[in-house]
C-alpha positions, 0 to 999 in steps of 0.5 A: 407485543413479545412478538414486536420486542424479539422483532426489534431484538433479531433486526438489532442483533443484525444490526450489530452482527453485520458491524455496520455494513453500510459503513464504507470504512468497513467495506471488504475492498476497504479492508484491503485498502486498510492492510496495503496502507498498513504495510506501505507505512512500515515500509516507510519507517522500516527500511532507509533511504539515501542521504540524498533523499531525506530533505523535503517530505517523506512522498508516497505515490499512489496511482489506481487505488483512491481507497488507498490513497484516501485511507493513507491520507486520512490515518497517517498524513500527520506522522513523519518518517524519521524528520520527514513529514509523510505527504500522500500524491496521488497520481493518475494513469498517465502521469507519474512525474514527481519523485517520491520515496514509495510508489505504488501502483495497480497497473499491469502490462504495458503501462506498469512496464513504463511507470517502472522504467520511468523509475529506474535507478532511482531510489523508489520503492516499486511497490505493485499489486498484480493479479495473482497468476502473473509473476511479480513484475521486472523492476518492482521492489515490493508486490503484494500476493495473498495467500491464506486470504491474506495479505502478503508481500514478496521482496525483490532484494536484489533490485531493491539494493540496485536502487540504494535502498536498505531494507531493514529486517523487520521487512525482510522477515515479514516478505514471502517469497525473498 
């Protein structure tokens, strides 16, 4: 009997010290879906835009991370950005067609080369994710790095103002490498 009760005691103490771990929403790449929409939100609400641009939905762009996309959708499509509603698109390989205010993408070499001059001199926040051995990409605003086994993000400021976007100094404080 006693052995049973420690038994039952070690699998729930497991249980527990495992959180959950079938729980998807707690899967590691989850995680990092978690901290990437994190930040993608604070973009949004911390930095600005032309006037131009502040009319329909507040659009984030996303293409090749449906964790992401899936998490930002679920925590944060009922909130707005200044009077804009915020409003997730989801976008495949191939296609990055409508305007949005953030895009954010995982592809690399030449296909991030097109998605980015696709975007150029417009007011998109470029917002990608390279391998860490490569340079942060020509034309993106924003890419994030990890450091510490943490993520972080590095600011392209220059490109950033040749869009006409204002990154404000919450963000710039918070980036990396500047």
């Amino acid at each position: 009997m006693v052995v049973g009760i420690v038994v039952f005691i070690t699998i729930l103490g497991l249980a527990w010290i495992q959180g959950g771990q079938g729980d998807p929403k707690l899967d590691e790449a989850d995680t990092i879906a978690i901290t990437k929409a994190s930040f993608l939100f604070q973009f949004a609400k911390s930095n600005d835009w032309p006037q131009a641009t502040k009319v329909g939905a507040f659009k984030i762009g996303i293409q090749g991370n449906r964790a992401l996309y899936n998490y930002l959708v679920e925590k944060y499509s009922s909130q707005s950005i200044g009077s804009q509603m915020l409003e997730m698109v989801w976008y495949d390989e191939e296609e990055v067609g409508e305007f949005v205010h953030i895009l954010y993408t995982e592809s690399e070499g030449e296909l991030l080369a097109e998605i980015i001059s696709s975007t150029e001199n417009k007011p998109i926040m470029v917002v990608t994710s390279v391998s860490e051995d490569v340079q942060m990409p020509d034309g993106a605003v924003m890419n994030f790095v990890i450091q510490a086994n943490r993520i972080r993000y590095e600011l392209d400021m220059e490109n950033a103002l040749s869009r006409g976007l204002i990154v404000g100094n919450r963000i710039l404080s918070w980036a990396v490498r500047k």
